[in-house]
C-alpha positions as CSV (number, residue, x, y, z in Angstrom):
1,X,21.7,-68.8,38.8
2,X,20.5,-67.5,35.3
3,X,22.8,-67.2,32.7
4,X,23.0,-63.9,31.0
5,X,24.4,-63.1,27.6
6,X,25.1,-59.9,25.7
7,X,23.5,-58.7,22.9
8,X,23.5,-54.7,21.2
9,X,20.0,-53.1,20.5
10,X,19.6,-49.5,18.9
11,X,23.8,-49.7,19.5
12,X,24.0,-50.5,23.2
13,X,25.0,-53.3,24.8
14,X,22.2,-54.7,27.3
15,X,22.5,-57.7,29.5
16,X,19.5,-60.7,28.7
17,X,18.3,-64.0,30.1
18,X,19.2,-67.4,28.7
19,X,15.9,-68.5,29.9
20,X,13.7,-67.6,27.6
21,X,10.6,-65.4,28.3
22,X,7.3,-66.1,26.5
23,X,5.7,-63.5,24.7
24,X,1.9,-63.4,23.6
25,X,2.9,-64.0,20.0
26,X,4.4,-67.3,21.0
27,X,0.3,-68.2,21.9
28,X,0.4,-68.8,17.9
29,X,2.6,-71.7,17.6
30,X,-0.2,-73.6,19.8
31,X,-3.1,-73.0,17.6
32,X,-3.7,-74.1,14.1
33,X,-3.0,-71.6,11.1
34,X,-7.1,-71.2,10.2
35,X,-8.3,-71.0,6.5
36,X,-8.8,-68.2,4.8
37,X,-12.2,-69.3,4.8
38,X,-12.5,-69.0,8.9
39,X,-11.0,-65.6,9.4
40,X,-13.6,-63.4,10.1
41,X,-14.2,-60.3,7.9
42,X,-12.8,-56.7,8.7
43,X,-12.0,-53.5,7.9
44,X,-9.0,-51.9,8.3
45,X,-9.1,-48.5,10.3
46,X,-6.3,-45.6,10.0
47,X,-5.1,-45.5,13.4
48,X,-5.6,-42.2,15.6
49,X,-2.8,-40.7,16.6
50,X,-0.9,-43.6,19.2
51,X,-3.7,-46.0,19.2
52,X,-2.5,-48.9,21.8
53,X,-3.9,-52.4,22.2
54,X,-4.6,-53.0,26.4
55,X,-4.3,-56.7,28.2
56,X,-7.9,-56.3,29.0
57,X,-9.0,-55.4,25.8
58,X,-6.9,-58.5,23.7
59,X,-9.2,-60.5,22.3
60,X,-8.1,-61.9,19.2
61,X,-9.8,-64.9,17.1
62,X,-6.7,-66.7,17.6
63,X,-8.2,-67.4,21.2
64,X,-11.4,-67.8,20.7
65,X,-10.2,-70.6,17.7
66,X,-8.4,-71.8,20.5
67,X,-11.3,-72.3,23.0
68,X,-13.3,-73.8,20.3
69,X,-10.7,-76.6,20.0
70,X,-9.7,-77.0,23.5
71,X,-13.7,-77.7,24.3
72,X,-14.1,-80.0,21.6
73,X,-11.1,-82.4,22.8
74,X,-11.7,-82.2,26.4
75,X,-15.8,-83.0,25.8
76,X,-16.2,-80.2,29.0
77,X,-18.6,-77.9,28.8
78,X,-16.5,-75.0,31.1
79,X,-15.5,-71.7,29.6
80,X,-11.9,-72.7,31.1
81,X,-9.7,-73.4,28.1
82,X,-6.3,-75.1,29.7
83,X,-3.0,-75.9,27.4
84,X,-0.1,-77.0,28.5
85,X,3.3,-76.5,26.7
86,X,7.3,-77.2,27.6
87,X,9.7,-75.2,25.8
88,X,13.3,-76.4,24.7
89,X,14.5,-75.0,28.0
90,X,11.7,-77.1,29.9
91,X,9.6,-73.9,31.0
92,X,6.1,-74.6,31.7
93,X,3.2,-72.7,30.8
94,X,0.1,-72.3,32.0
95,X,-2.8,-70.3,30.2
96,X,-6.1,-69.5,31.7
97,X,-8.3,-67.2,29.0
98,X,-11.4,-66.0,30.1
99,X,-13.7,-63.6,28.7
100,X,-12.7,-61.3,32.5
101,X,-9.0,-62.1,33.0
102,X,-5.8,-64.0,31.3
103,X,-3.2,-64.9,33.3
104,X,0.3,-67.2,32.7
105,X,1.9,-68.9,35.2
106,X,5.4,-69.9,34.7
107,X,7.3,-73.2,36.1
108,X,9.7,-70.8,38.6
109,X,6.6,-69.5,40.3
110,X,6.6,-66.2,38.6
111,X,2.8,-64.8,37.6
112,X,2.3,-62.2,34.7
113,X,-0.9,-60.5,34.7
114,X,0.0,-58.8,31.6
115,X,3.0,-60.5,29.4
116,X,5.1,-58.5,27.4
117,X,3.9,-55.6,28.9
118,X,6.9,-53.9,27.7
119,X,6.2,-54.6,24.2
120,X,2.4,-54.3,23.8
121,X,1.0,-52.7,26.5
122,X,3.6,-50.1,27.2
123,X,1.7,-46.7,27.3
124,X,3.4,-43.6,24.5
125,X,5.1,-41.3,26.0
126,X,2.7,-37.7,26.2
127,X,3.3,-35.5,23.4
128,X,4.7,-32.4,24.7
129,X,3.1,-29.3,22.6
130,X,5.6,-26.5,23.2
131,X,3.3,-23.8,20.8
132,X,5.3,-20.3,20.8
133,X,2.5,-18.5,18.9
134,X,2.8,-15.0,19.7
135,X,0.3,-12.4,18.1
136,X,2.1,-9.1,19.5
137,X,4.9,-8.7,22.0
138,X,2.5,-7.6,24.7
139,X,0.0,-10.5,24.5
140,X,0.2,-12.9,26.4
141,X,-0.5,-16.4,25.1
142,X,-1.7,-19.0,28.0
143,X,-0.9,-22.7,26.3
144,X,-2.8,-25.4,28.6
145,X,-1.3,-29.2,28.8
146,X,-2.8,-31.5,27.0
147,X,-4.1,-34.5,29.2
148,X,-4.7,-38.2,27.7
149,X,-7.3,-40.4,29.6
150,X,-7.0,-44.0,28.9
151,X,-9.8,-46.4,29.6
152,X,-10.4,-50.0,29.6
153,X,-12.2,-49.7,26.4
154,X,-10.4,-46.8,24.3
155,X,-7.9,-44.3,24.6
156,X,-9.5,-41.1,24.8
157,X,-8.0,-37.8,24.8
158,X,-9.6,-33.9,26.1
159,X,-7.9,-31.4,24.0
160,X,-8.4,-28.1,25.8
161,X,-7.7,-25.4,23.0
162,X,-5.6,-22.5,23.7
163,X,-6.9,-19.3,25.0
164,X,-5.6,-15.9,23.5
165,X,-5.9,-12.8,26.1
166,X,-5.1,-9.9,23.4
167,X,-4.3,-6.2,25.3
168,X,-6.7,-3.2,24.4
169,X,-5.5,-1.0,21.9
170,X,-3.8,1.6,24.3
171,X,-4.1,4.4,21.8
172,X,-7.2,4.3,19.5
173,X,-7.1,4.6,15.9
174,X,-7.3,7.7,14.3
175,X,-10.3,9.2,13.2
176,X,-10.3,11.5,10.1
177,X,-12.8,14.5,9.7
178,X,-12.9,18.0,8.1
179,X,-10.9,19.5,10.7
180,X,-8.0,17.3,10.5
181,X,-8.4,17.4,6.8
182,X,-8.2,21.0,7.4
183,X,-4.8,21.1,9.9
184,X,-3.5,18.3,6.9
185,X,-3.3,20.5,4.5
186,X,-2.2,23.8,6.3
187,X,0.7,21.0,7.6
188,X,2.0,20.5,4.0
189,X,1.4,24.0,2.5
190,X,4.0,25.1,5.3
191,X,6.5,22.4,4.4
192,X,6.8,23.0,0.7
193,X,5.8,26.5,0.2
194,X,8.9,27.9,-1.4
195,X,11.0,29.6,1.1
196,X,12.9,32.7,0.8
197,X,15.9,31.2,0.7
198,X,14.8,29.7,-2.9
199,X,13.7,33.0,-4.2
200,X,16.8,34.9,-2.9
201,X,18.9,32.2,-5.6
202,X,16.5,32.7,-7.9
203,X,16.7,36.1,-8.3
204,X,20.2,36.0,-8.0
205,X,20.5,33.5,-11.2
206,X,17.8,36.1,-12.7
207,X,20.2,39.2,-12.6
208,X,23.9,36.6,-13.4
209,X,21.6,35.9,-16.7
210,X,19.9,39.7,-17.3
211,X,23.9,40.4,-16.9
212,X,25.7,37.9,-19.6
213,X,23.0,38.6,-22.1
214,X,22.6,42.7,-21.8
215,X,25.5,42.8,-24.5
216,X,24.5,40.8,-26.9
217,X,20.3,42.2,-26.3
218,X,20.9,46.0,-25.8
219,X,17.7,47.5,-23.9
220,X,16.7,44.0,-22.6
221,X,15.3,42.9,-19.2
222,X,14.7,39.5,-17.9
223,X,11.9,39.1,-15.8
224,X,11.2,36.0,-13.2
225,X,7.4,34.6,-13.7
226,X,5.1,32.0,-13.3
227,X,4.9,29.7,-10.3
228,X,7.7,30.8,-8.4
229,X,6.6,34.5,-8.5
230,X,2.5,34.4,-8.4
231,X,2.9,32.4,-4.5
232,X,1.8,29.2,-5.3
233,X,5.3,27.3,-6.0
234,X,7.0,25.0,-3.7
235,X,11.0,24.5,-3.1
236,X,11.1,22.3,-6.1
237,X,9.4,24.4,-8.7
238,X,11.2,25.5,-11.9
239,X,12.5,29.0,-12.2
240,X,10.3,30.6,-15.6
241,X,12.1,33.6,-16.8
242,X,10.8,35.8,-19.5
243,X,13.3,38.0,-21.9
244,X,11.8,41.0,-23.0
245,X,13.2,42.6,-26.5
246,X,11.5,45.8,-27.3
247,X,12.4,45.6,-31.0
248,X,10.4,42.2,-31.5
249,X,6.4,42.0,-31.8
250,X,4.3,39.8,-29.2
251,X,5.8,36.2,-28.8
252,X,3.7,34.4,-30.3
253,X,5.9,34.8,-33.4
254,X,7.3,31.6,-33.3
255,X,9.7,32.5,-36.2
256,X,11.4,34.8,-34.8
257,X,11.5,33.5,-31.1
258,X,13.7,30.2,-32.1
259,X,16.9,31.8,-33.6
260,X,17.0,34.1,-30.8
261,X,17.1,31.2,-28.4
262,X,19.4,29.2,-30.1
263,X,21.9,32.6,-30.0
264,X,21.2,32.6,-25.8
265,X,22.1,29.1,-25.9
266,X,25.3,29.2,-27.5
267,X,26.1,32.5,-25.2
268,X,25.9,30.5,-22.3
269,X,27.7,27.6,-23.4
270,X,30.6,29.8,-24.6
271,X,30.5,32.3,-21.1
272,X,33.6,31.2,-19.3
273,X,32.1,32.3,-16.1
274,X,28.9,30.0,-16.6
275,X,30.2,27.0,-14.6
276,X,26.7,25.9,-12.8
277,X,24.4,25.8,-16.2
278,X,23.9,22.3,-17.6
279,X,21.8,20.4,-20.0
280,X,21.1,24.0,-21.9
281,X,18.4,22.9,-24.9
282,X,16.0,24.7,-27.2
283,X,12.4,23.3,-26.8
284,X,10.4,24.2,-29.6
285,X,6.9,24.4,-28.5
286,X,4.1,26.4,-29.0
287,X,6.0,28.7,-26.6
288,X,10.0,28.1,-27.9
289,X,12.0,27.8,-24.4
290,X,15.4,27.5,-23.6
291,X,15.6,25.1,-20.5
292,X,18.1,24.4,-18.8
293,X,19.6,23.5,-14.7
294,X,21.0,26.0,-12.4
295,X,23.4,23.3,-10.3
296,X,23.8,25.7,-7.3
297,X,20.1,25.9,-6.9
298,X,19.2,22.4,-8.2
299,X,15.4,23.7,-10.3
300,X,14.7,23.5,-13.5
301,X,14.5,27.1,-15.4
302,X,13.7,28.1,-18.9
303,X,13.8,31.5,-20.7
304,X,11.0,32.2,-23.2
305,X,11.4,35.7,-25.3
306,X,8.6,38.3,-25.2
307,X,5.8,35.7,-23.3
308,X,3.6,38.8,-21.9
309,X,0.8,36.9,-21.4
310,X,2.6,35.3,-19.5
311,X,3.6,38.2,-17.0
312,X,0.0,39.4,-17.0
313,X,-1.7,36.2,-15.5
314,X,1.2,35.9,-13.0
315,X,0.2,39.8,-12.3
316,X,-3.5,38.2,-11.9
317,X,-2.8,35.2,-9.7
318,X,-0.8,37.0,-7.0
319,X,-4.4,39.4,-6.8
320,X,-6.4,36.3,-5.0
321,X,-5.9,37.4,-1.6
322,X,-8.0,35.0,0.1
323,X,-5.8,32.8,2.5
324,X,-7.1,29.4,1.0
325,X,-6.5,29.5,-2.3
326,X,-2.9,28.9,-2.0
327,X,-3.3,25.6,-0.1
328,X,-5.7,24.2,-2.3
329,X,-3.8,25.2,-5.6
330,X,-0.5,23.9,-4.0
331,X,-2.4,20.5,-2.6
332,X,-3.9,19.9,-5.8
333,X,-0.7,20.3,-8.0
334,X,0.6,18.2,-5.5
335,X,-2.1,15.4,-5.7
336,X,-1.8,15.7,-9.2
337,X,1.6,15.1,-10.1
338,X,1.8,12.3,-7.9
339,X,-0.5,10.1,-9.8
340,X,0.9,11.3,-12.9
341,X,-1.6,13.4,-14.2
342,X,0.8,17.4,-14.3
343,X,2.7,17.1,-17.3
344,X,1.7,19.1,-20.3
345,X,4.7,17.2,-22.4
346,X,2.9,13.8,-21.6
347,X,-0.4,15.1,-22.6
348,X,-2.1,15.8,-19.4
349,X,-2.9,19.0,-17.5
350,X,-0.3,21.7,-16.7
351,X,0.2,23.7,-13.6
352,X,-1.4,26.8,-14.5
353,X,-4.6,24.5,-15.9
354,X,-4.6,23.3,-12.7
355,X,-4.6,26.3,-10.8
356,X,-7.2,28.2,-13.5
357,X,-9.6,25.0,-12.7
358,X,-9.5,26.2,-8.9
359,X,-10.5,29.1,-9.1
360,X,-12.9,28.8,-11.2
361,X,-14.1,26.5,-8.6
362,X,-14.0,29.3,-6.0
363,X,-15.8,32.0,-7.7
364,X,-18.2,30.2,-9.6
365,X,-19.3,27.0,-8.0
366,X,-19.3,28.1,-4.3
367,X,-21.8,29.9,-2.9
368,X,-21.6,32.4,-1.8
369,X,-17.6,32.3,-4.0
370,X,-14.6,32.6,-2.4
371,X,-12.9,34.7,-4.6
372,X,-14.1,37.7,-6.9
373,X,-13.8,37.8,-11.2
374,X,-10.9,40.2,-10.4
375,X,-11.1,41.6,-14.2
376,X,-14.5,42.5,-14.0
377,X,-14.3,43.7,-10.2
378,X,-11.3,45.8,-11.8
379,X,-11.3,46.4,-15.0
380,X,-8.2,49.3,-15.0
381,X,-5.8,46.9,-12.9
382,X,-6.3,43.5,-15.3
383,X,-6.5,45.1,-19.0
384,X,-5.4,43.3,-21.4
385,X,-4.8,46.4,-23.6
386,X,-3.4,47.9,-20.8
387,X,0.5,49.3,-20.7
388,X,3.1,46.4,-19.8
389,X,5.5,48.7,-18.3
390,X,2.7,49.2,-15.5
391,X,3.1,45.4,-14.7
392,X,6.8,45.8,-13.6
393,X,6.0,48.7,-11.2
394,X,2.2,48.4,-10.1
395,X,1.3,46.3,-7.0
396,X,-2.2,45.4,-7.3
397,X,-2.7,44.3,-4.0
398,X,-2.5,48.3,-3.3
399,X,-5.2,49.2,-4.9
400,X,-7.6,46.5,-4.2
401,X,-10.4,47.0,-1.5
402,X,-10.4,44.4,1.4
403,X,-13.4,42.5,0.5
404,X,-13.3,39.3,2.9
405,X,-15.7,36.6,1.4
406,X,-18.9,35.3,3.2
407,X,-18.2,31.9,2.3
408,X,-16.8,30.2,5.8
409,X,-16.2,26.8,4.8
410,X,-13.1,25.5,5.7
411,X,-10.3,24.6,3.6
412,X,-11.3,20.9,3.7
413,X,-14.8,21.2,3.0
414,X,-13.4,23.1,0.2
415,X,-11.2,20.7,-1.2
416,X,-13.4,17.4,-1.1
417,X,-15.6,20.0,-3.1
418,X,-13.2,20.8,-5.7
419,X,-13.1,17.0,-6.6
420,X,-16.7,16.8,-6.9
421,X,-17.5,18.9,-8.7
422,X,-15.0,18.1,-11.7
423,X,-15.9,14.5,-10.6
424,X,-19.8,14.3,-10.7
425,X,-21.1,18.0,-11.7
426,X,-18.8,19.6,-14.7
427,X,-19.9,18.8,-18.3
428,X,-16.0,17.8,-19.7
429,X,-17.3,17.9,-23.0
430,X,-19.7,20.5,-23.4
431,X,-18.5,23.2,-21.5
432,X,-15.2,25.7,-20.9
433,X,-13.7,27.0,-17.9
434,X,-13.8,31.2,-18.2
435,X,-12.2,32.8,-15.0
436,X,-12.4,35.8,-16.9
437,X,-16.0,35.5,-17.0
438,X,-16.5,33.6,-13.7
439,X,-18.2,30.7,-14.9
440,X,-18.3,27.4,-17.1
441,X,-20.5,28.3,-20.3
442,X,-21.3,26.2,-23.1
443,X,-18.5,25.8,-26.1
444,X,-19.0,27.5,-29.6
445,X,-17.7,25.5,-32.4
446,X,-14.5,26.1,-32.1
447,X,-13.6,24.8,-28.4
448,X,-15.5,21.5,-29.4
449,X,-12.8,19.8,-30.8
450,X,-10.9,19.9,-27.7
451,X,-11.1,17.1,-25.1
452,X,-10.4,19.9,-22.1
453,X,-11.0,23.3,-22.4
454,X,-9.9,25.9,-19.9
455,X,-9.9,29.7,-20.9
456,X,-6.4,31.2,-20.8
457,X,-8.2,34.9,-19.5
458,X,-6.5,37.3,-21.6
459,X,-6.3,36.1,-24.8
460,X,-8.6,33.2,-25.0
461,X,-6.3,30.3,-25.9
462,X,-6.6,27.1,-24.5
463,X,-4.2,26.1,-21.6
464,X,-5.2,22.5,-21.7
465,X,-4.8,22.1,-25.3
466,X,-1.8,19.2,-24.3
467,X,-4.8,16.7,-23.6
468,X,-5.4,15.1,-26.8
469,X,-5.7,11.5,-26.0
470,X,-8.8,9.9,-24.7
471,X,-7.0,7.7,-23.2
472,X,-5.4,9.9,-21.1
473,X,-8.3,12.0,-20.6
474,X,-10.4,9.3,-19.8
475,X,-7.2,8.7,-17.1
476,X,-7.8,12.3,-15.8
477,X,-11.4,12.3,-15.0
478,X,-10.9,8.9,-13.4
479,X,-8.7,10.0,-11.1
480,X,-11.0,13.1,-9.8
481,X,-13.8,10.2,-9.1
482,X,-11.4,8.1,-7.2
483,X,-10.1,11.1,-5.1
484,X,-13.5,12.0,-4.8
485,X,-15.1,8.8,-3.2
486,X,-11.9,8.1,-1.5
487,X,-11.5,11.3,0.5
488,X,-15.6,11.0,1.1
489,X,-14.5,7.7,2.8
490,X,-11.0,8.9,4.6
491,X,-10.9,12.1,4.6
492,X,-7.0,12.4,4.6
493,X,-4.1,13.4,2.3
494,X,-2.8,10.3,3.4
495,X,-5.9,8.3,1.6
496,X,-5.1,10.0,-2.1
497,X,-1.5,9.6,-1.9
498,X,-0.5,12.8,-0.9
499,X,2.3,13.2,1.2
């Protein structure tokens, strides 16, 4: 009976022979170490992946060294080669190489037809590809076993490559033409048009101010202007007030504008029932304001004394009936400010710029116009000579005959338009804007300093006089031809950023 020992591999115990087993590497100690000389040449390959050496396929030099020496002694001309060796434990082996088969017979009458099978021709276990690629929850991914054929000659292997089945798109993307423009913008005009609500507390604030400063003004009224009172302000547009002092000349008196803020501002401060009026500051512009924030509200206001210009183009604005200009003046503020390009204190283009650069759109680029030259339609309602007191009292929707306009293009024909013309077609630097005229006409000397020129349409000044950089003018008219090509492309607020 065999002995059997103990011995620990990889940290088991395993039970083992005393007789000891030959290997194929033991073939060595029968052959002679050959020269450096003898060994044949070769180059050394990277194996690929689990290359593994067969029975069938062993054919080292070391045997065919040791057939040449085996024929030489034996003076036989057979392709037999026949050694005989006795281990310490007196095991005998038997070697038959042949160029077909190799077998080693043992003393106990035990045949190998491949030795150390365990060691050298074990096949590697299959590499097990457990892939989780997943493009979408709803796809399904189909992952195929790899399968290794092995063959006398070379271990071959038949990757089959995964095969994706992707789901249709259920809902299709969306496409983007005029009339979703269109519903776009009509969309957004409905969410931030300013509500009642807004301009009930801003008339309220209107008459808790025209009430705190009535005895230290006698014979004053405060009036509420500008965006909030021509219909095209939002929920978060500032609250412009105008103070009215009969005494005083037209506001453009600077001089005497400035003290008489800086007295409102100290009112204010000093009124024990002003609790919800912060931040109050003089601004002295070309226009002195007081600004300040109504907390119960949350907008910005400011108070400017004796601004009737002012009053009068808000007078004008709220005369374009037509039921698209308000979108587009409202969608183009909005496009503006959010790429920075609506701040008059920054040197860009203010709100009413903005909104005199529409219409002149309307009336003077379209054909046939949207909109009529209001002061030259009527001449007796939009006077500038005329009598201010007429402003506070007349409606001039009243008197205005219901003209609807031929044009029928829709709102977003209209305001792809608007941004080609001032992107491709309007001369920047050799015209003026003149809603007052209905037109853009060439510049006289005087307007050619300026790098933008809109015509304020009573008394001629320049409303864009705030762009004085080229830099940021050259920032302005870049962003027209990017809105321009952009909404040519997808036509969407989305596209320009306007949401």
């Amino acid at each position: 009976m065999a002995n059997f020992g103990k011995g620990k591999r990889n940290g088991q115990y395993w039970q083992r022979q005393s007789v000891y087993t030959p290997s194929f590497m033991d073939l060595e100690k029968y052959l002679p170490k050959p020269k450096d000389s003898d060994l044949p040449a070769f180059t050394r390959k990277t194996p690929k992946q689990s290359t593994v050496i067969r029975p069938t396929e062993y054919k080292s030099n070391n045997y065919a060294l040791y057939n040449d020496r085996s024929s030489t002694n034996s003076n036989s001309s057979t392709s037999k080669c026949t050694n005989t060796a006795t281990s310490s434990d007196h095991t005998a082996i038997s070697v038959n190489v042949t160029n077909e088969q190799r077998t080693i017979n043992l003393s106990h009458g035990k045949t190998l037809n491949s030795l150390s099978r365990e060691s050298i021709g074990r096949r590697p276990p299959k590499r097990r590809h457990h892939s989780t690629v997943t493009p979408d929850f709803q796809d399904e991914v189909i992952t195929k076993r790899v399968k290794r054929y092995y063959s006398t000659s070379q271990a071959t292997c038949n990757n089959t490559a995964r095969s994706f089945r992707f789901q249709q798109f259920e809902v299709e993307p969306p496409v983007f033409t005029l009339e979703t423009l269109t519903q776009e913008i009509q969309e957004e005009t409905l969410r931030c048009v300013q509500t009642v609500e807004t301009l009930q507390k801003k008339l309220k604030l209107k008459s808790f101010l025209e009430r705190t400063l009535s005895p230290f003004f006698p014979g004053c009224s405060l009036h509420l202007c500008g965006s909030s009172s021509n219909g095209f302000g939002g929920n978060t547009s500032d609250a412009d007030f105008c103070l009215i002092l009969k005494h005083l000349q037209q506001s453009n008196n600077r001089k005497e504008a400035l003290p008489i803020l800086r007295k409102i501002q100290r009112v204010l401060d000093n009124d024990p029932k002003n609790t919800f009026l912060s931040r109050c500051a003089v601004i002295p512009a070309s226009v002195p304001i007081l600004k300040f924030k109504d907390m119960i509200s949350g907008c910005e206001c400011d108070i400017n004394i004796n601004n009737i210009v002012g009053l009068r183009n808000t007078h004008l604005l709220r005369a374009y009936l037509d039921y698209r200009v308000q979108p587009l003046v409202m969608l183009v503020k909005r496009w503006a400010k959010t790429h920075n390009i609506n701040d008059a204190s920054l040197g860009t283009l203010s709100s009413y710029a903005l909104a005199l650069m529409v219409i002149h759109y309307l009336q003077g680029v379209c054909k046939p116009a949207v909109v009529p030259v209001l002061q030259r339609q009527y001449p007796a309602l939009f006077r500038y000579t005329s009598d201010f007191s007429s402003l506070l009292t007349l409606n001039p929707c009243k008197h205005m005959v219901c003209n609807q306009s031929e044009n029928r293009q829709s709102i977003g024909e209209l305001f792809i338009g608007f941004f080609k013309y001032y992107a491709a077609d309007f001369s920047w630097s050799t015209d003026y804007i003149s809603i007052a005229l209905g037109a853009a006409y060439p510049r006289d000397s005087q307007r050619k300093r300026k790098l933008v020129c809109v015509e304020e349409p009573f008394d001629g000044n320049n409303v864009a006089k705030a762009v004085c950089s080229v830099e940021k003018f050259e920032n302005i008219k870049m962003k027209f031809r990017l809105a321009w090509h952009t909404l040519n492309i997808s036509p969407s607020l989305e596209s320009i950023k306007v949401t």
